[in-house]
C-alpha positions in Angstrom: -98.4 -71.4 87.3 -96.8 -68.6 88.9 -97.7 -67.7 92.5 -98.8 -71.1 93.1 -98.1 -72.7 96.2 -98.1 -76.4 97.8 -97.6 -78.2 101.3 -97.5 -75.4 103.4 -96.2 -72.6 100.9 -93.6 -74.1 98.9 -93.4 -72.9 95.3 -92.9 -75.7 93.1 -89.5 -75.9 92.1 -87.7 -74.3 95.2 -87.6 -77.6 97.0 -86.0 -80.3 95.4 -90.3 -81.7 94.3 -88.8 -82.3 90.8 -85.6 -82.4 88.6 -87.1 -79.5 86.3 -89.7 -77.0 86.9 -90.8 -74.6 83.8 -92.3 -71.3 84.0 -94.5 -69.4 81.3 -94.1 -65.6 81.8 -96.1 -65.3 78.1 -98.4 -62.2 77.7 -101.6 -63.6 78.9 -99.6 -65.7 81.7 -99.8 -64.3 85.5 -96.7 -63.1 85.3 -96.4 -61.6 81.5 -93.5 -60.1 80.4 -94.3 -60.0 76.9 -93.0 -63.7 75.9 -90.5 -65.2 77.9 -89.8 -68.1 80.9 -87.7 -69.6 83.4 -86.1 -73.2 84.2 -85.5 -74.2 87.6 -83.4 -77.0 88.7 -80.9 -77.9 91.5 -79.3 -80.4 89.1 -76.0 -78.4 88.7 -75.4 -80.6 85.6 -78.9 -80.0 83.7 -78.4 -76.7 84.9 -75.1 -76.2 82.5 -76.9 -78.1 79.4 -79.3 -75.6 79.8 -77.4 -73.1 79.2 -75.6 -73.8 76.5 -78.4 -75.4 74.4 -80.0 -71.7 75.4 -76.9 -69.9 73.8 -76.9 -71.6 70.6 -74.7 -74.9 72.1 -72.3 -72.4 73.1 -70.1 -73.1 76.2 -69.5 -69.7 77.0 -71.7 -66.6 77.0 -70.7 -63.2 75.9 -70.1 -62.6 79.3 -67.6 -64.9 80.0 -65.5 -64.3 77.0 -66.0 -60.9 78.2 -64.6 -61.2 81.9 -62.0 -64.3 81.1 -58.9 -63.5 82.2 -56.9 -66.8 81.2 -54.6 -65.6 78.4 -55.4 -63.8 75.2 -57.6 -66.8 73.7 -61.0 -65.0 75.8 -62.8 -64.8 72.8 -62.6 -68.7 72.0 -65.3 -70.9 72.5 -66.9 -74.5 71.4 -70.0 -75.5 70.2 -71.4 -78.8 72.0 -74.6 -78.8 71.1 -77.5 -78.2 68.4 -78.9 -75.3 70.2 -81.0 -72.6 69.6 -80.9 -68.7 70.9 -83.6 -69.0 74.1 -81.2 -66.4 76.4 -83.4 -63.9 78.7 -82.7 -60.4 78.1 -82.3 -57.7 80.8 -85.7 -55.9 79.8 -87.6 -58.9 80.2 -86.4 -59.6 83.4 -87.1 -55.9 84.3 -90.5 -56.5 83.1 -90.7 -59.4 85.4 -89.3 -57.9 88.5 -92.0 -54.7 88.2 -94.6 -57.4 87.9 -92.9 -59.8 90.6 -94.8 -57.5 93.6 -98.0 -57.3 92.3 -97.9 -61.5 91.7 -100.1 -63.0 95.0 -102.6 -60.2 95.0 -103.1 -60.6 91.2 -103.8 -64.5 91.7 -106.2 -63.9 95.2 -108.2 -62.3 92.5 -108.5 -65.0 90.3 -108.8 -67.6 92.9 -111.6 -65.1 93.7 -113.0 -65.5 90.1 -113.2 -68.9 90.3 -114.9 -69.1 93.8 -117.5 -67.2 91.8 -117.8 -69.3 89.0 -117.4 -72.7 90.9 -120.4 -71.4 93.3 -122.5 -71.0 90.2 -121.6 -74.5 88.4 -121.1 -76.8 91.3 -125.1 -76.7 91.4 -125.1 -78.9 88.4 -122.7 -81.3 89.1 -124.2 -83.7 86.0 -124.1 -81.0 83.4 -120.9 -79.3 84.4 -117.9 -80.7 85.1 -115.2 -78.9 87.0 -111.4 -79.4 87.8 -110.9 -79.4 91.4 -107.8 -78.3 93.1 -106.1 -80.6 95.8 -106.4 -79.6 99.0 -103.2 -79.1 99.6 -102.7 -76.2 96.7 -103.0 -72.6 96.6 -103.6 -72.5 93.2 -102.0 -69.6 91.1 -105.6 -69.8 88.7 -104.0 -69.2 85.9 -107.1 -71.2 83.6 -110.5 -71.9 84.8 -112.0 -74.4 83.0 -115.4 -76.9 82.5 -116.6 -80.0 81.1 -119.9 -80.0 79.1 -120.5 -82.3 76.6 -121.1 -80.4 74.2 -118.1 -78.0 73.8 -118.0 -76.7 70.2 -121.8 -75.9 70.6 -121.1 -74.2 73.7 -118.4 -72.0 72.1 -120.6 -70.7 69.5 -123.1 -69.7 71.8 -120.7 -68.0 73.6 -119.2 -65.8 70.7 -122.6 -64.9 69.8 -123.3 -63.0 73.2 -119.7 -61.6 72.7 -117.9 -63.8 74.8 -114.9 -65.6 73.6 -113.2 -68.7 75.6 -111.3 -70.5 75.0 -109.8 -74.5 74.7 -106.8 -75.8 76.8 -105.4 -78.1 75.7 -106.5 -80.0 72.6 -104.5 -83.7 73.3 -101.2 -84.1 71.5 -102.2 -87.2 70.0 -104.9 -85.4 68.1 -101.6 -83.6 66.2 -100.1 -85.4 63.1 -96.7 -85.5 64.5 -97.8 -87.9 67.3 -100.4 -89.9 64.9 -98.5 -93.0 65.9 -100.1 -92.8 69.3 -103.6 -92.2 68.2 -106.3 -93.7 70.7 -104.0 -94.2 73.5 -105.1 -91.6 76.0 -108.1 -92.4 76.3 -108.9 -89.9 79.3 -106.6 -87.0 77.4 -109.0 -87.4 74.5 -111.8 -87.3 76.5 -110.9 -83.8 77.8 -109.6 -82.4 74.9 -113.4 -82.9 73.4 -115.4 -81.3 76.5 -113.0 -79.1 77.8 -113.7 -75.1 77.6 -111.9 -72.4 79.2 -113.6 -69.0 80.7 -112.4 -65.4 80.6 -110.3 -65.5 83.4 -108.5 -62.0 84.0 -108.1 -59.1 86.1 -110.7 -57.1 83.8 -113.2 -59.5 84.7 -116.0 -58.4 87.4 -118.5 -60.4 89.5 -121.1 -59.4 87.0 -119.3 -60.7 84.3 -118.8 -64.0 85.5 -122.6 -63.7 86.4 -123.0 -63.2 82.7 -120.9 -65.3 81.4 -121.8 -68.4 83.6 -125.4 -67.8 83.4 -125.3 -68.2 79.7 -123.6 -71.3 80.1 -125.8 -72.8 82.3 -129.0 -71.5 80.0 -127.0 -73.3 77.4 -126.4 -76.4 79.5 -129.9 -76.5 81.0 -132.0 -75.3 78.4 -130.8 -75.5 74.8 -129.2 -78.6 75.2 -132.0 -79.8 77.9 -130.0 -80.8 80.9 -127.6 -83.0 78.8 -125.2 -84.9 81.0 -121.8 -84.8 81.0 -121.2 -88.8 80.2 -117.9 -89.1 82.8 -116.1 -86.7 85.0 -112.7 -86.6 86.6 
């Protein structure tokens, strides 16, 4: 969700609006730097767990045993935790900071996307279910997705006029890990069944969201004969 804003400009975690805020920069994210991300918090605790479990449970990086000037024991350190090796690196972050000015104008062009899209669906409000944003929220537009009720259909009918979507999120409860809480997300489920998302990226053009949505509402309206979408959200 990079870039996106709420109550009067704030960017979600820069204002004490939650403990912990996570950032994707992933390659197809709005801010891609090849595969990496960012915690937030203003929890100075959480903050130092972080960290460490980042650094392999370490409780000091390289650069601290690096700069420590207490004795000759600088290069001791502890292990607190089981962690794992999630450090940044500095050509990541370079990646990032190239890519950091670019950010608003990138999303104004997706919000721009979906204006088009949501113009062209919002005209079948049975068929075609859409997310809507709150008010409130400058949306960073990083997905764009719909409800029809037949998804799967949908997708293959898309890949055969060469255009590939894609689905986000299929519910957790549908994984095997989390079979102990089959059936209890009722609304998750139902989303996770109806929910497609649309090539949404800086290569696409008006005229391919004309094309793309245009097969979806033939689809919608015409191979599948106006089937409703049974709820919405």
């Amino acid at each position: 969700m990079a870039g996106t804003r709420y109550k009067n400009g704030i960017c979600p975690g820069t204002y004490g609006d939650a403990d912990i805020t996570v950032y994707s920069f992933q390659a197809v994210k709005n801010l891609p730097t090849g595969d990496s991300g960012i915690i937030c918090t203003d929890n100075e605790e959480l903050d130092q767990i972080f960290r460490k479990k980042a650094w392999l449970g370490i409780n000091k990086d390289t650069y601290m045993r690096t700069v420590n000037r207490e004795g000759t024991y600088k290069w001791k350190y502890d292990v607190e935790y089981v962690g794992d090796k999630y450090n940044g690196n500095a050509i990541m972050a370079g990646i990032a900071l190239a890519q950091l000015p670019h950010l608003d104008r990138d999303n104004a062009y997706r919000r721009t996307l979906a204006q088009w899209y949501t113009e062209i669906f919002e005209v079948y409000p049975e068929q075609i279910g859409l997310v809507s944003i709150p008010n409130d929220c400058i949306s960073s537009r990083h997905l764009f997705q719909i409800m029809v009720q037949d998804r799967d259909g949908l997708m293959m009918y898309l890949n055969s006029n060469d255009v590939y979507p894609g689905v986000h999120y299929v519910s957790n409860t549908d994984y095997r890990m989390y079979d102990y809480a089959k059936g209890t997300c009722t609304e998750a489920d139902f989303a996770s069944e109806h929910i497609i998302s649309l090539p949404m990226h800086m290569e696409v053009s008006f005229e391919d969201v004309r094309y793309i949505a245009g097969l979806v509402v033939k689809y919608v309206m015409e191979e599948k004969k106006g089937q409703k979408l049974l709820r919405s959200f």
